[in-house]
N, C-alpha and C positions, 0 to 999 in steps of 0.2 A: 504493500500500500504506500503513494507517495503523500508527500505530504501537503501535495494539492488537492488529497481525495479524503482527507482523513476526516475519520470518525468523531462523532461527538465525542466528548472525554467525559468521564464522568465527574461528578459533582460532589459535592456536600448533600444532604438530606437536606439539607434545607432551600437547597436549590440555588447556593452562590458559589462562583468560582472561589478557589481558596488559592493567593497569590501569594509565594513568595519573593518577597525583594532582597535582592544582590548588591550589597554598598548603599550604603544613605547618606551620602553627601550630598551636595545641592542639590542637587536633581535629582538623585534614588530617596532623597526624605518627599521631597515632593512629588514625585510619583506614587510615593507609600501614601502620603496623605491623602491625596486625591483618589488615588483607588480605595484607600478603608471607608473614606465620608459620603464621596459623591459619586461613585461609580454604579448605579442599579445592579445587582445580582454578582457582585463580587466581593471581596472581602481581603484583605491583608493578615495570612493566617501565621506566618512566621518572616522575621527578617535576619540576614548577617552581613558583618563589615568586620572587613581586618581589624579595626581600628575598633576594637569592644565597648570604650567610655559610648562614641556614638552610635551605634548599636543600643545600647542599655539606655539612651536616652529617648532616640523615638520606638521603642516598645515599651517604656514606659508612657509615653506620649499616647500611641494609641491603642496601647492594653493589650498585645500581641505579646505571643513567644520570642524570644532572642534564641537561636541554634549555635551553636558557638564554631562551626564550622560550616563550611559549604555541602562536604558531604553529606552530615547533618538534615540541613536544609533538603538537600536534593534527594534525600531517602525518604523523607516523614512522609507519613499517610495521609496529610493533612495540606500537601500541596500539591496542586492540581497542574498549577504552571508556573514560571519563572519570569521576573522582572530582571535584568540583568543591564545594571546601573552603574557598574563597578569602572575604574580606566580603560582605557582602550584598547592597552596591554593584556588585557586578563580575558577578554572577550572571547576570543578562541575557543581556548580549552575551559570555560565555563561554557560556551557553548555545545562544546562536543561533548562534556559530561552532564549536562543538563536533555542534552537529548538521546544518549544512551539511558539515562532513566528514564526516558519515556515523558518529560516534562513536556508542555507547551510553552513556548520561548520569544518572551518580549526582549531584544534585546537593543539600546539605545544607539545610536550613531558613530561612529562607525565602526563595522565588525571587526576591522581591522585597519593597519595603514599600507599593508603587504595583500597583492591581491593572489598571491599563490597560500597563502595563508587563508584569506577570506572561503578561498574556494574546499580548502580542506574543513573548514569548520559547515558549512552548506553542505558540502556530501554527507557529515555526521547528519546533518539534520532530515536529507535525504531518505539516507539510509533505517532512520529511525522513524520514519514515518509521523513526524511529530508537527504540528501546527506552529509557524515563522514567522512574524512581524518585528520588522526593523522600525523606531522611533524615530522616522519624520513627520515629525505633526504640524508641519508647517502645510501638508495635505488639507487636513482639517479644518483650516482657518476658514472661516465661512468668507468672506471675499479673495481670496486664493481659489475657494471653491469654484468660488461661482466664474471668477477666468474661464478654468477647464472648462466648465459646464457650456459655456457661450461657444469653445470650440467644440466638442461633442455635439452639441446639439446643431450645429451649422452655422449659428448668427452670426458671428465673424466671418463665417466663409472657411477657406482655406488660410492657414495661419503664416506668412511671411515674415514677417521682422517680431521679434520677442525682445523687452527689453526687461531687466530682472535689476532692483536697484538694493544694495544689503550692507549695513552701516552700522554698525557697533556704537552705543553712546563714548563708551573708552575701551582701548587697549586690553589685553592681559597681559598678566605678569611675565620676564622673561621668561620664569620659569616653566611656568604654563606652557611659550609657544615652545620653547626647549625641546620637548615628548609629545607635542600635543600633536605633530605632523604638517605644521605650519599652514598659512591663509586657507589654502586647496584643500586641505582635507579637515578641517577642525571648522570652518568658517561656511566656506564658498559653495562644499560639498552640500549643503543644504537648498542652493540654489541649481545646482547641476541636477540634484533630484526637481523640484521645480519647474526645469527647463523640461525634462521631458514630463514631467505631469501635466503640462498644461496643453504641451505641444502635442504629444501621444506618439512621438514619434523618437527615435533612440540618435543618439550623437556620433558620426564620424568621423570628427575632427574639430582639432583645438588650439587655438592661439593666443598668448597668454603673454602680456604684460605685465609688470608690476615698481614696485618704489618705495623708498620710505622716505615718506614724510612725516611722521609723527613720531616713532620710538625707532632713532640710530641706530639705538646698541641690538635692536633685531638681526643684525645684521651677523651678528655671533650664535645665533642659530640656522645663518641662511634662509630668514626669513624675510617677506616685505610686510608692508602694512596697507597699503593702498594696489587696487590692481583693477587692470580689464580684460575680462576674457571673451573670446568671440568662439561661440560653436556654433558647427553647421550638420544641420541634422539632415536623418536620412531621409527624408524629404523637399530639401531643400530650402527650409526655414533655417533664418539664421537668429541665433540668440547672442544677443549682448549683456554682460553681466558688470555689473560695476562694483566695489568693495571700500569699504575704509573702515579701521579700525579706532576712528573716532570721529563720531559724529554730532559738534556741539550744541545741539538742537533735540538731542532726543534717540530713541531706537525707530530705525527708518527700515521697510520693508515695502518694498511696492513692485509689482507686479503687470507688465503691460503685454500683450498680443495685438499686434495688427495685422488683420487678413483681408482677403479681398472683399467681406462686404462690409468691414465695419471693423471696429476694435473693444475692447473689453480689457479694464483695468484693476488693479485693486490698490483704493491709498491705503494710507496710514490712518491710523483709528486717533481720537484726539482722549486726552484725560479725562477731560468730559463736554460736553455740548454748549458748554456758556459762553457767548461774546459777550463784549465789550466795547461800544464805537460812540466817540467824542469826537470831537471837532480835531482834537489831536493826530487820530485814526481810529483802528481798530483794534482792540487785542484779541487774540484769543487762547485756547489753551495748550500747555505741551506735549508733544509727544510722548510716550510713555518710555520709563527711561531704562526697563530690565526685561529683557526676555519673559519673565515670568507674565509680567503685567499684560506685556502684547496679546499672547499668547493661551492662554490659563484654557479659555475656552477649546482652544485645539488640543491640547494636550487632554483635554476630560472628553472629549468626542473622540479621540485617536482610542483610549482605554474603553470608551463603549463600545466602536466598533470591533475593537478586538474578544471583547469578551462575546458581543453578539454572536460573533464567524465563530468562536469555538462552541459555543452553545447548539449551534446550526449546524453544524460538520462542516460549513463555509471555509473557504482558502482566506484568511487573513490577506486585507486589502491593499498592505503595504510589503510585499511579499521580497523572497532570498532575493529575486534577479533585481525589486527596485534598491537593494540595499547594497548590491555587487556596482552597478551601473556606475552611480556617482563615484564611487572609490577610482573606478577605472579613468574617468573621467578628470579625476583630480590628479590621478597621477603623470598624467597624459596635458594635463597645465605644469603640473611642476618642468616636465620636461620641455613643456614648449618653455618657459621662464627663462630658465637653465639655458637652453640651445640658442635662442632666438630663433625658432622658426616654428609652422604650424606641425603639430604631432596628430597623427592619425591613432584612432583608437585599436588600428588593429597592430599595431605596433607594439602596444602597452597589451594586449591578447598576445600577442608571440613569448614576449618576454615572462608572462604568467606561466605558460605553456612550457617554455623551457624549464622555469623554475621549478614548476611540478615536476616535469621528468627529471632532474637533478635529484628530487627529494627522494623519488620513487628507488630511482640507482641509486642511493645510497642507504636506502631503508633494507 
């Protein structure tokens, strides 16, 4: 059975998924949060983190077991499927043992930074027959949505120029870009998924600029902070992507398509709805300044519909190949960056290819 086909899983008696969460730092506490409170038919039944003090604080927080190990966690009778929120580094092999137990497997962005790795953790899941969703909840977003929707449904027509605009209110730490896989795969890869979700159609090539303007010392990670990438998809739509890792005005995400009949856009959401207008001018309100804020509502729709598909026997909406795609895509920017010229995505597929047969010979 693959794990396009797979079975409802079974449940709690009481009829909620029973989730365990993998790491609860920023993001794995708030995804624990929002799946215990707001999620319809799910529940937060145990959580673990290396890091014990935070573990023992949001299970005390939200009245859940603490497993003091992964294996732990991945054995209990009492988890149904896996949130996996942990670094980026660990994602693999939390993978691959999470779906040799047979768990159902949330796991957050990106599965990996090596895509001969990505692909060995996907054949685990594969081969485990177990239910896959990678955390892009930038899907979710109800005017993100509704893009796609305008090209699906035809009212733009056929989709020609896509402009994707993504803008951090500040920086992170060096340390952060250090491990993180720098702009292309920590950042921008959010928008290469994007590009083709709205466009519906896959990338075969990349060109890739970039600069720093804002944090020098980036520069001691081989990292930039500003950049534009141009892909051209297999269809002959071209997307432009813009980036900066500070944006004095707020977190900016917006989203354009234009096609032959028309276009369809997505702004930015404001703080809240109030102006202001005097002879002066006009004010009005800020942008929202953290991902969380943007966001909150994709992120609690992205966790409905995952629990919906596995309750349904359904294939989980944000599936292994949209979670492979962007990776490849970002690597395939690094290199265009690196070289100066346009890289082909089948390029960055040769080189995966190799790597796999390397690992095989030497296994």
């Amino acid at each position: 059975m693959s794990a396009a086909t797979a079975a409802p899983l079974p449940i709690a008696a009481d009829g909620e998924l029973r989730v365990g969460v993998l790491g609860v730092g920023r993001i794995g506490r708030m995804h624990a949060e929002l799946l215990h409170r707001q999620v319809g038919g799910a529940r937060v039944s145990r959580i673990h983190d290396a890091y014990a003090p935070a573990a023992a604080a949001v299970g005390t927080q939200l009245g859940v077991a603490v497993s003091d190990s992964t294996a732990a966690l991945l054995a209990a009778d009492d988890v149904d499927a896996v949130a996996i929120c942990t670094s980026t580094d660990t994602h693999v092999e939390l993978i691959v043992a999470a779906a040799q137990a047979g768990k159902a497997i949330f796991c957050e962005k990106p599965i990996s930074l090596d895509l001969a790795e990505m692909d060995r953790a996907l054949a685990a899941v594969e081969a485990a027959g177990v239910p896959f969703q990678i955390g892009f909840n930038r899907r979710f977003d109800p005017a993100h949505a509704s893009v796609r929707a305008a090209v699906v449904d035809g009212t733009v027509g056929d989709p020609q120029i896509v402009r994707i605009s993504s803008r951090d209110p500040e920086p992170p730490p060096l340390e952060y870009v250090r491990h993180s896989g720098g702009i292309f795969l920590d950042m921008t890869i959010h928008d290469f998924d994007m590009a083709r979700f709205v466009t519906g159609s896959e990338v075969v090539s990349v060109s890739a600029q970039g600069a720093l303007r804002i944090r020098p010392e980036f520069a001691e990670a081989g990292d930039v902070d500003t950049a534009v990438v141009t892909l051209q998809h297999e269809n002959g739509c071209l997307t432009t992507i813009d980036n900066s890792r500070q944006a004095a005005y707020g977190y900016d995400q917006r989203v354009e398509v234009h096609g032959s009949r028309g276009m369809a856009a997505s702004e930015d959401p404001r703080a809240h709805t109030g102006i202001v207008r005097t002879a002066a001018g006009e004010h009005a309100p800020s942008l929202p300044h953290f991902f969380v804020d943007r966001y909150t509502v994709a992120y609690l729709a992205q966790w409905q519909a995952f629990v919906a598909a596995l309750r349904d026997g359904r294939t989980p909406p944000v599936t292994a190949a949209d979670g492979r795609a962007p990776l490849a895509i970002g690597l395939a920017a690094g290199r265009s960056l690196r070289e100066r010229r346009p890289v082909s995505l089948a390029e960055i597929e040769a080189d995966a290819a190799s790597a796999s047969g390397s690992n095989g010979a030497s296994a």
